[in-house]
C-alpha positions as CSV (number, residue, x, y, z in Angstrom):
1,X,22.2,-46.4,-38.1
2,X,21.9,-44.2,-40.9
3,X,22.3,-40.9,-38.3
4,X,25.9,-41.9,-38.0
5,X,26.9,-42.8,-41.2
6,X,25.2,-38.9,-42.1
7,X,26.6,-36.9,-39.5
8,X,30.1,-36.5,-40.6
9,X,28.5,-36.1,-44.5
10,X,26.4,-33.4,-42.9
11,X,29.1,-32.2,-41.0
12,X,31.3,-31.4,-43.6
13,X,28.7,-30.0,-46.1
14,X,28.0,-28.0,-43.9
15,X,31.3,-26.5,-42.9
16,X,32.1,-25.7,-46.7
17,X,29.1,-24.1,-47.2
18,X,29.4,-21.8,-44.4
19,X,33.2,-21.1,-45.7
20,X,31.8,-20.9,-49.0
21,X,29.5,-18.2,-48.0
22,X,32.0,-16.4,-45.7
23,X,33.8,-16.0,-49.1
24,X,31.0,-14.2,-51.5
25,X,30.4,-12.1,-48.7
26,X,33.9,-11.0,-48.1
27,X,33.8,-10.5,-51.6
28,X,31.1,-7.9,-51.5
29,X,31.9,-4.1,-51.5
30,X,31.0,-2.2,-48.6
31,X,28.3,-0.2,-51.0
32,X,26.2,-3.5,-51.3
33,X,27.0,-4.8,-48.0
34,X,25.2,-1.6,-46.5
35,X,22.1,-2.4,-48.7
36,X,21.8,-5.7,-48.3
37,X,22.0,-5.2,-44.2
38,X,19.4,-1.8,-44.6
39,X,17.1,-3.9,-46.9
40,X,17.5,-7.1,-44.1
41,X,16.4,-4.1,-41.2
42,X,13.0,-3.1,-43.0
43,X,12.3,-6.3,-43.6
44,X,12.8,-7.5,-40.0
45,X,10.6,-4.4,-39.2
46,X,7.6,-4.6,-41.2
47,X,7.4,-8.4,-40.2
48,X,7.9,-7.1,-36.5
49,X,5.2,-4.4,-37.4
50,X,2.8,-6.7,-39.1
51,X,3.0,-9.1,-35.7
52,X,1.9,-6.9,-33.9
53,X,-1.1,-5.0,-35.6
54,X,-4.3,-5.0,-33.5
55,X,-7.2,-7.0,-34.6
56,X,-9.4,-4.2,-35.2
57,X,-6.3,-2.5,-38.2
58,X,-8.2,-5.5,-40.1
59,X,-11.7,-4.3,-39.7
60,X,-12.3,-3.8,-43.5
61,X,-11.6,-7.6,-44.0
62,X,-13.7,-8.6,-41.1
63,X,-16.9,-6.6,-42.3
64,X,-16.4,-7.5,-45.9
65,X,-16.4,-11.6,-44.6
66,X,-19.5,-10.3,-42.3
67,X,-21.0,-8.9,-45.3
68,X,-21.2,-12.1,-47.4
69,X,-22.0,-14.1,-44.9
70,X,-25.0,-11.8,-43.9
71,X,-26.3,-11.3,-48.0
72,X,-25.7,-15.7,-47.5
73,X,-28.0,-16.2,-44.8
74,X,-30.1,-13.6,-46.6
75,X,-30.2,-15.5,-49.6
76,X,-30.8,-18.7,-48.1
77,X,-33.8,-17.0,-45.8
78,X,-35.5,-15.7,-49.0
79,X,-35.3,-19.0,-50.9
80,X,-36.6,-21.2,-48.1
81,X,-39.3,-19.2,-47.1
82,X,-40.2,-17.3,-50.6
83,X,-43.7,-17.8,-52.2
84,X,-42.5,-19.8,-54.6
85,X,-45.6,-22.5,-54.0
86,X,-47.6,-20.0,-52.4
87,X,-50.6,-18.4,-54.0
88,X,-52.1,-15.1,-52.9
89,X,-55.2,-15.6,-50.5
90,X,-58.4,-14.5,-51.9
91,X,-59.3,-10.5,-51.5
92,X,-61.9,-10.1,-48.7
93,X,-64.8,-8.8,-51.1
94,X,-65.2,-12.0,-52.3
95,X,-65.7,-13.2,-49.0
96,X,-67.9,-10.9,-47.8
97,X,-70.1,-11.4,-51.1
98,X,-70.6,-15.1,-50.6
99,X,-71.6,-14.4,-46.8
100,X,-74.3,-11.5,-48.4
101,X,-75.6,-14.6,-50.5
102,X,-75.6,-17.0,-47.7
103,X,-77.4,-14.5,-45.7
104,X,-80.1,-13.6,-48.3
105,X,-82.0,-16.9,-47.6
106,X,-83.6,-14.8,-44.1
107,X,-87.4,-13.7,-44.4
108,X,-86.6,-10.4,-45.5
109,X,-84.7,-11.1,-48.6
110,X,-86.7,-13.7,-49.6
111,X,-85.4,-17.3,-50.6
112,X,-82.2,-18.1,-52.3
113,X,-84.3,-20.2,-55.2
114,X,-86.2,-16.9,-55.8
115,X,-83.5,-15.0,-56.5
116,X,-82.3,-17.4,-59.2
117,X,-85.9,-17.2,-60.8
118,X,-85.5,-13.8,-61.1
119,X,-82.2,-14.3,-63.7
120,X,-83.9,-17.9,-65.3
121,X,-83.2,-16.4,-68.8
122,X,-79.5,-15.8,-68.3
123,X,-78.9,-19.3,-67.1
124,X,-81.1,-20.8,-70.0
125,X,-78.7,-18.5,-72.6
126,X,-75.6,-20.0,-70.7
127,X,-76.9,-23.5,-70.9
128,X,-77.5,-23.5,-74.6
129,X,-74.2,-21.6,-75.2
130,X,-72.4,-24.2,-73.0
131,X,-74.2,-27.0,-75.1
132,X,-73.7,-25.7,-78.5
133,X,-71.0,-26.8,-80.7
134,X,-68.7,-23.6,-81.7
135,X,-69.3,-22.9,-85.3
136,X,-66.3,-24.4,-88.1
């Protein structure tokens, strides 16, 4: 219903602007009529140009996107899987020290209890040291 009533309306707007433009233009000096059409050419041109461009003329846009998405992933990987909560595993020495003690208690060492006898005044200085109040 309202398609009817509008198409005359839009009918005749549209007539008077076309006449209205027919005018200004007629209006124009040959000068600017030249410029406007050689200014209407380039610009139909570089639009035609940029159309068709092959994908790989945007390379540098392509690896800069690949870039962040690679340092991204990077990123991520490192603060998943950092050592945040890790600690450091013990050195091997110390290992291979407390095997040395557990294998001193064969015959030709001699026993384990022995070998703390031999240090019995260290462990008496530590105890007392451990026991005693610090001085004030």
């Amino acid at each position: 219903m309202n398609d009817v009533i509008l198409e005359p309306a839009q009918r005749a707007l549209e007539e008077r602007s076309r006449a209205l433009f027919l005018e200004s233009v007629e209006g124009l000096d040959m000068r600017t009529r030249s410029r406007l059409n050689q200014a209407r050419q380039a610009a139909v041109a570089a639009a035609a140009n940029a159309r068709s461009r092959p994908w790989f003329t945007r390379m540098p846009l392509l690896t800069s996107a690949g870039g962040v998405a690679a340092a991204a992933v990077l990123g991520v990987a490192l603060w998943v899987g950092g050592p945040l909560g890790h600690h450091p595993a013990a050195p091997a020495e110390s290992t291979f020290e407390d095997l040395d003690l557990v294998a001193a208690t064969d015959g030709a060492s001699g026993d384990a209890m022995e070998m703390l006898q031999d240090d019995i005044d260290f462990y008496d200085w530590a105890d007392k040291a451990a026991s005693s109040e610090p001085a004030a």
